[in-house]
C-alpha positions as CSV (number, residue, x, y, z in Angstrom):
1,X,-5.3,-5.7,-10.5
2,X,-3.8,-9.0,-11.5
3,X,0.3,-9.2,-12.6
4,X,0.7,-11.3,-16.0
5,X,3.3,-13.1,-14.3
6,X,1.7,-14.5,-11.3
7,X,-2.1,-15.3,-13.2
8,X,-4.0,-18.8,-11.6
9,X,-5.6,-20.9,-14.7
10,X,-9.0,-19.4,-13.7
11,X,-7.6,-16.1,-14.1
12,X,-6.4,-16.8,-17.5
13,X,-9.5,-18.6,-18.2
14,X,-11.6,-15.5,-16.8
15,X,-9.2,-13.0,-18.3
16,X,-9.6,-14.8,-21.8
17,X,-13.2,-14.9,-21.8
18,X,-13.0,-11.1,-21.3
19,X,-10.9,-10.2,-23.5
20,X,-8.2,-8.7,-21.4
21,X,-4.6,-9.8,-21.8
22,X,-2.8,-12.7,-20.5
23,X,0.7,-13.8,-19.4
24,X,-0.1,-17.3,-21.4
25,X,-2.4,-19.3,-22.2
26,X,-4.3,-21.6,-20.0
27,X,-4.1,-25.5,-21.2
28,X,-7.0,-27.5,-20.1
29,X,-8.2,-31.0,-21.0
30,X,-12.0,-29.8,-21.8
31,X,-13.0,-33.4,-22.8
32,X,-12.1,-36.4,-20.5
33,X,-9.8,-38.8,-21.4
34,X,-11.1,-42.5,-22.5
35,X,-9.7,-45.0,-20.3
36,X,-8.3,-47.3,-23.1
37,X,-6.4,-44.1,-24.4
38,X,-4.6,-43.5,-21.2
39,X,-3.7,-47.3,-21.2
40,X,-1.8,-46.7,-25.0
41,X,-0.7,-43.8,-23.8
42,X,1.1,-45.5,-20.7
43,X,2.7,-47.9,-23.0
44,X,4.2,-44.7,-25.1
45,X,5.8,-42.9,-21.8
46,X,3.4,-41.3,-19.8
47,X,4.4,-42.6,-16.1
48,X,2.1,-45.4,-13.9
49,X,1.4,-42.5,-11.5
50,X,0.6,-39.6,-13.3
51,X,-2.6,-38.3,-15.5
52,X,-1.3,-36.3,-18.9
53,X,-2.7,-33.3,-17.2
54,X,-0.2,-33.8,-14.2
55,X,2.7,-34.7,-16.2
56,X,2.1,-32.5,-18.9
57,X,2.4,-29.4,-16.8
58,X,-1.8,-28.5,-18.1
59,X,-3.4,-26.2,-15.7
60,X,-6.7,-27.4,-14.1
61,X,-9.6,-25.8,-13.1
62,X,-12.7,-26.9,-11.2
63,X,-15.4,-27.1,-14.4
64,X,-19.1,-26.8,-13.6
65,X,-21.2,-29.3,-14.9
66,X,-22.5,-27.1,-18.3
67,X,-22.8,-27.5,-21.7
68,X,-20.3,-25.5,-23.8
69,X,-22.7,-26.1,-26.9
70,X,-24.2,-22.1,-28.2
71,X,-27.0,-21.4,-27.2
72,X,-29.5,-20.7,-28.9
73,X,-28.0,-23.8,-30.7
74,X,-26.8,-23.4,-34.4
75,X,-29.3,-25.3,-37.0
76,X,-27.0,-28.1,-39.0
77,X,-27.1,-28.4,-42.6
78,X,-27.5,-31.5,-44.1
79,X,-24.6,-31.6,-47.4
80,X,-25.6,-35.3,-48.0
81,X,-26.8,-38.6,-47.4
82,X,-27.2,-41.7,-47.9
83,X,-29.0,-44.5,-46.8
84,X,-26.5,-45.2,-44.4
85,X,-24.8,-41.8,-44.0
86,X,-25.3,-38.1,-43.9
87,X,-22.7,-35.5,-44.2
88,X,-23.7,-32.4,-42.0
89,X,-22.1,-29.4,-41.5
90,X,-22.9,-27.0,-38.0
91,X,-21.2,-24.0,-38.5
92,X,-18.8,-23.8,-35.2
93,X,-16.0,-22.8,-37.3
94,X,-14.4,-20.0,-34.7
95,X,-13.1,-17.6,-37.4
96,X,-16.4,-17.4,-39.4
97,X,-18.5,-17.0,-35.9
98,X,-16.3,-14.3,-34.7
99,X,-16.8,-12.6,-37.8
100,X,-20.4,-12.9,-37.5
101,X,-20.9,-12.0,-33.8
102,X,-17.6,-10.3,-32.8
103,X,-17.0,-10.0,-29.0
104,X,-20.3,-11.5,-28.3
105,X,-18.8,-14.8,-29.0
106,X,-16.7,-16.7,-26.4
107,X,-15.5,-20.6,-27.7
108,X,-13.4,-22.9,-26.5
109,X,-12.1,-25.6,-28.8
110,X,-11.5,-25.5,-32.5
111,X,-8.1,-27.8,-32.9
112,X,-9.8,-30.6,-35.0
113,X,-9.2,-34.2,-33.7
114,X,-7.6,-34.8,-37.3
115,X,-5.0,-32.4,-36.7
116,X,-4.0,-34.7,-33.9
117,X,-4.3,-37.9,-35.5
118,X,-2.1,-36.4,-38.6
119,X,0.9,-35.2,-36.9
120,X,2.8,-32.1,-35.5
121,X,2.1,-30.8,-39.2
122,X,-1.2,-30.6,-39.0
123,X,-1.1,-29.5,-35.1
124,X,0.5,-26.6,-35.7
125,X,-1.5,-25.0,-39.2
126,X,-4.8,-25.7,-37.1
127,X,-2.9,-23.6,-34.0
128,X,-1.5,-20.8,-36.8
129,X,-5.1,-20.8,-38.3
130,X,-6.4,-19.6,-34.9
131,X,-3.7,-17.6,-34.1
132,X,-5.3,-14.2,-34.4
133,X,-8.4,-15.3,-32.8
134,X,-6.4,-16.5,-29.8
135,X,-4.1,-13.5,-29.7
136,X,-7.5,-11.6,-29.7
137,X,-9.2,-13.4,-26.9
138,X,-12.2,-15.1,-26.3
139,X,-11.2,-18.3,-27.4
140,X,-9.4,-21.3,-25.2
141,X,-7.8,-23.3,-28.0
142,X,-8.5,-27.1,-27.3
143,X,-9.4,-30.0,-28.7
144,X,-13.0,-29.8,-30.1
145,X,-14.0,-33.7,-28.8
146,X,-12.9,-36.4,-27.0
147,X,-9.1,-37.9,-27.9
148,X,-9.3,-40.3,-30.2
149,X,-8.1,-43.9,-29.4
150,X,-5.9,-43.1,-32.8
151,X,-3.8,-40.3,-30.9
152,X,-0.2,-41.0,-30.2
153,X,1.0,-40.0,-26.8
154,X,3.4,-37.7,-28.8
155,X,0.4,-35.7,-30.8
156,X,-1.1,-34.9,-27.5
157,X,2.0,-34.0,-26.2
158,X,3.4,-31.8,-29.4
159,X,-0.1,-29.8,-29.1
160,X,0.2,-29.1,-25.2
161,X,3.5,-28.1,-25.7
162,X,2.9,-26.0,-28.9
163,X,-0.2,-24.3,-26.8
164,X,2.0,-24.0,-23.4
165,X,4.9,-21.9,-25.2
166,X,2.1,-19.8,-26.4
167,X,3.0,-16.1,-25.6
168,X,1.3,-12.6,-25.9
169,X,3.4,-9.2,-26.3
């Protein structure tokens, strides 16, 4: 049996994905990091020598090279469009899936990159939003793309932060 209080990140990961408790949450990067983001980044405090993983204290893992789109993949809807745009939703809302397939369903992601563009505000109501989910399990709360170039080193930061003092009863 594992202790909570001495739990690797795969562990957590694992233990998530189970549904069994946790000591905390793990906090992973699951998109890489574009290079001219880390450059900003640099210029707004994070050190020469470090990667935001390292200084931010995020666990790590060794990923395998899969795709963490469903499968079978979800059919998008088409709201919209023009002739130079189309508006399309793909229903991979985490709330609305676990209500449709319950324990079946394991996700990781769901923080919207606008959350982090907007601010701590809007970082933490997209956190609260998942908040029973995550308590629940089978979701690893991350960003659902790549960082925007818009991010502030202090968004990302406020979100790993906000997901690091995450704790379970």
């Amino acid at each position: 049996m594992v202790s909570l209080n001495s739990m690797t990140a795969r562990e957590r990961f694992l233990r998530i994905m189970r549904y069994e408790p946790v000591d905390r949450l793990p906090v992973l990067a699951l998109e890489p990091f574009e290079k001219g983001l880390i450059e900003r980044w640099r210029k707004e405090g994070l050190p020469p020598d470090r990667t935001p993983q390292e200084f931010l204290g995020m666990d790590e893992i060794l990923f395998v090279p899969i795709t963490f789109y469903p499968l079978p993949p979800f059919e998008p809807r088409i709201l919209s469009e023009d002739k130079d745009y189309y508006v399309e939703i793909s229903f991979m809302d985490a709330l609305a899936l676990r209500h449709r397939y319950g324990h079946d369903l394991r996700l990781g992601g769901n923080i919207p990159k606008e959350a982090l563009i907007a601010g701590p505000e809007a970082i933490d109501r997209a956190i609260e939003r998942l908040m029973p989910m995550i308590a629940e399990g089978g979701l690893l709360p991350a960003l659902d793309d790549m960082v925007p170039l818009e991010v502030p080193f202090a968004h990302y930061r406020h979100l790993i932060e906000r997901l690091q003092s995450t704790r379970f009863n």
